[in-house]
C-alpha positions as CSV (number, residue, x, y, z in Angstrom):
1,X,-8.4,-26.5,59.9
2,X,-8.1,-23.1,58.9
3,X,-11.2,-21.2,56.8
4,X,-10.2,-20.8,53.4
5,X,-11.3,-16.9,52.4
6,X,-12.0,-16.4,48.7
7,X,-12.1,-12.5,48.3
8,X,-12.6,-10.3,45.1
9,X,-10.6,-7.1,45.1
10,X,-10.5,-3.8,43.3
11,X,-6.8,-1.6,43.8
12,X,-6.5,2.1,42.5
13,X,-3.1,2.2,41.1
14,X,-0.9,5.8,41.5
15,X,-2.0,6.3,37.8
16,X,-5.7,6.2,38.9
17,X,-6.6,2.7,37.0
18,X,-9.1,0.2,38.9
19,X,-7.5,-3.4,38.9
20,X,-9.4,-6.0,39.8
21,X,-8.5,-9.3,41.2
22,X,-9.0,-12.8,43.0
23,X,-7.3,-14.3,45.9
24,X,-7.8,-16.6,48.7
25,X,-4.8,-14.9,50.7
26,X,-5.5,-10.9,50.3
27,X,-2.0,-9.8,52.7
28,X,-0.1,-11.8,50.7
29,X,-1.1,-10.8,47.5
30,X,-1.1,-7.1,48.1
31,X,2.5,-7.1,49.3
32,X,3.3,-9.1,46.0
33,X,1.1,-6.1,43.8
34,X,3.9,-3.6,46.0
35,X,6.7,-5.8,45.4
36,X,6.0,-5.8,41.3
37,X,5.2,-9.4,41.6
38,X,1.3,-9.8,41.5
39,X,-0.3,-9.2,38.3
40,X,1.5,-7.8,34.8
41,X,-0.9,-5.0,34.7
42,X,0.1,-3.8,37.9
43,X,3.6,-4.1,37.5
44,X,5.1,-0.5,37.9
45,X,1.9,1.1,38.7
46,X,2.2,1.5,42.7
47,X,1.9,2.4,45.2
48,X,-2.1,0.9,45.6
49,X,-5.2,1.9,47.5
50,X,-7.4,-1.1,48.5
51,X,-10.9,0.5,47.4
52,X,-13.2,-3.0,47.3
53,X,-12.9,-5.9,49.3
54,X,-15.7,-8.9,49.4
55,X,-15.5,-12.4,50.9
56,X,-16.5,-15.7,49.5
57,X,-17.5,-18.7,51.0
58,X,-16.8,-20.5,47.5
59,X,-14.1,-19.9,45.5
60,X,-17.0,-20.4,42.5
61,X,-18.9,-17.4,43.6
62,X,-15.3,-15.2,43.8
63,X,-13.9,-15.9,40.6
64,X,-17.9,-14.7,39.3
65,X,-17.7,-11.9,40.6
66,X,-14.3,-10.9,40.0
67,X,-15.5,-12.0,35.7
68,X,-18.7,-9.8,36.0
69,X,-16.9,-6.4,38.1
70,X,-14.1,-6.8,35.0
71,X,-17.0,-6.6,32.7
72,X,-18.0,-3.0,33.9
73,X,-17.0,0.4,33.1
74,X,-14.7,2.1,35.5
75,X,-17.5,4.3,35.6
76,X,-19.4,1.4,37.0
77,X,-16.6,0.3,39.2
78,X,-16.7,3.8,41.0
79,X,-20.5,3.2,42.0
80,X,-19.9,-0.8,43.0
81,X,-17.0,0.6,45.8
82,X,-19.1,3.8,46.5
83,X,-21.9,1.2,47.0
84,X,-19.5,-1.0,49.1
85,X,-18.6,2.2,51.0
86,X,-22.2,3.6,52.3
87,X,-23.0,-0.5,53.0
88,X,-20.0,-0.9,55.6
89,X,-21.1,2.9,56.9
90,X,-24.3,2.1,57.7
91,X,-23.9,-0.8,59.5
């Protein structure tokens, strides 16, 4: 049986705009976001830069996440992926 992962996403669309998302298959979902078939909002608005990526054992604890990182400023989103940035550096 094959792991399901449950990963929270942040894209930077060509117009500079953070979208945020959910998904428990990441490839496939960024080649629909190129393709003009993932979300409305990002419709027209590629090409994208993955900029956040975290993994979930619970589908639960993703979709938390995802509601609390759509909560915050895109102020606030630039410090969560800077975060995410000097994490994966330093280890």
């Amino acid at each position: 049986m094959v792991a399901i992962e449950h990963v929270v996403y942040i894209l930077e669309c060509k117009d500079g705009s953070l979208y945020t998302g959910y998904t428990n298959n990441l490839a496939n979902r960024l080649k629909m976001h190129e393709q003009g078939k993932g979300a409305k909002y990002t419709r027209g608005r590629g090409p994208f830069i993955l900029r956040f990526k975290r993994v979930f054992a619970t589908k639960e604890a993703a979709m938390q996440m995802e509601y609390q990182i759509k909560q915050l400023s895109k102020q606030k989103k630039i410090q969560l992926i800077d975060q995410e940035k000097k994490a994966i550096i330093s280890e």
